[in-house]
N, C-alpha and C positions, 0 to 999 in steps of 0.2 A: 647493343647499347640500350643501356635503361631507360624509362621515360625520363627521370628527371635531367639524362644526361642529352636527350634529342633536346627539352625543352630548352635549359642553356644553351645547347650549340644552334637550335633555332632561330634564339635570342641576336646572338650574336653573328649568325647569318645573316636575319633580317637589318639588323644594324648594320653592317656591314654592304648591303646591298643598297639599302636607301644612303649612305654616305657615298656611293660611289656613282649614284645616278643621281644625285640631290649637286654633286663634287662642281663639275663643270660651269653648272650654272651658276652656281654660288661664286667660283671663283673669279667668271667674268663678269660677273655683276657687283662684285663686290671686289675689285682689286688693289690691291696697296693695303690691304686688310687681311689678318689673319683672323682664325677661325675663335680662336679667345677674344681678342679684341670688340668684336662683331658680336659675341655672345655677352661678354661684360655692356655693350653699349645693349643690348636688350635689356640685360637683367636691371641696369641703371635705369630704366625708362619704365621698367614693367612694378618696378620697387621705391618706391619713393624715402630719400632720405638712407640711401645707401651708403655704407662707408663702406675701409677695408677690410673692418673684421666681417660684416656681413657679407662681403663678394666673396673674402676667404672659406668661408663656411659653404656657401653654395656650391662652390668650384673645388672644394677641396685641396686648395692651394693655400700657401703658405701666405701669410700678410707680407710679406718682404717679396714673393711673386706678383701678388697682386697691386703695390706700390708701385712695383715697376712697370706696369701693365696700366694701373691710372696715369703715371708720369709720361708715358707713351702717347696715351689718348688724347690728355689737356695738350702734350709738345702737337698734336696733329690738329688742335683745334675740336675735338668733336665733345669732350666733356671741358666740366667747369666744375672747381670746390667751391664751395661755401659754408659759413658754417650759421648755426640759430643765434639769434640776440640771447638766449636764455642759456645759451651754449657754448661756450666761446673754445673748450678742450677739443671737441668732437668732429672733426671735418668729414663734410659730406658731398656728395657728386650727384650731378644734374646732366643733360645732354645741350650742348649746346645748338644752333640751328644746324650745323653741318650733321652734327652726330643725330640728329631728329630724321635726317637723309638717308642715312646708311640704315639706321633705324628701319624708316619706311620702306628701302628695298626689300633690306632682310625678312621683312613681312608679308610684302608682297610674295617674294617664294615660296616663302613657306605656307601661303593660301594658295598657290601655284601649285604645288607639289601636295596640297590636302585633295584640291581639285583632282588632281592627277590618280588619287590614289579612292577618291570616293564609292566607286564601286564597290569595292570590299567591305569598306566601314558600313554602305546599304543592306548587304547582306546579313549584317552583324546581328541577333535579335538583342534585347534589352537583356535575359538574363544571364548571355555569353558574357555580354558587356560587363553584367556585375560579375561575375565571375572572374574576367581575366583581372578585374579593376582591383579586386578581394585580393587574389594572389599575387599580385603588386604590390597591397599594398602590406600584406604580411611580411612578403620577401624583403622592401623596404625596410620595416621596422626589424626585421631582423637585423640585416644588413647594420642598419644604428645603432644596435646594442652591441655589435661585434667591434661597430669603430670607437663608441664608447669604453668598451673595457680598454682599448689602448691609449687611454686617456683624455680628458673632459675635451679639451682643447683640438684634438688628434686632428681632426676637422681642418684648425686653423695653425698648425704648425708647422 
């Protein structure tokens, strides 16, 4: 196996390992909640003045997924639309107090699970740091320009 072919299968080991020890906790802590839903109540809270086309872009999901997914939220009570006085076409999403709850668990683990994992990131030095951070964020940009040739939108379609 080639390096580049350890470093993806790394990728997605380690992915794969931190989703299956992160799993448990997540699901008892957060139940009656799926793993979109609980990510879209981040992204709402972490982005101010979110709509569909914006969650669709992030998520990679189509606006007619993520419709369904805000209609979900508001029927549970945890978001709310609104839209700007200056604005009246554009509806946006906010977290409402229950959805600010789920919010704060979901954070709490995931400072749970930084804790858990801190040793490593100690040993880390600053230039590894830039390093892996560089080849991220090449890979990234690559990645964009591959989903851009399949069209502007490809993101939200």
């Amino acid at each position: 196996m080639n390096k580049e072919d350890q470093v993806l299968m790394g990728f997605r080991d380690l992915y794969n390992k931190m989703v299956w020890l992160n799993k448990d906790k997540m699901e008892d802590s957060l139940k009656g909640y799926t793993s979109s839903e609980v990510h879209c109540i981040e992204y709402i809270e972490k982005n101010a003045d979110s709509n569909v086309t914006t969650l669709a872009e992030s998520f990679y999901m189509t606006r007619g997924a993520i419709s369904k997914l805000t209609k979900k939220l508001i029927n549970k009570g945890l978001i709310e639309s609104y839209q700007k006085p200056d604005n009246k076409k554009e509806i946006y999403f906010r977290l409402t107090g229950q959805g600010k709850v789920i919010y704060k668990i979901h954070e709490d683990l995931h400072t749970e699970f930084q804790e858990r994992d801190k040793a490593v990131f100690e040993q880390v030095t600053e230039e590894q740091f830039d390093s892996m951070l560089s080849f991220l964020d090449k890979y990234s940009r690559h990645l964009d320009a591959e989903i851009k040739k399949l069209g502007v939108d490809s993101k939200a379609e």
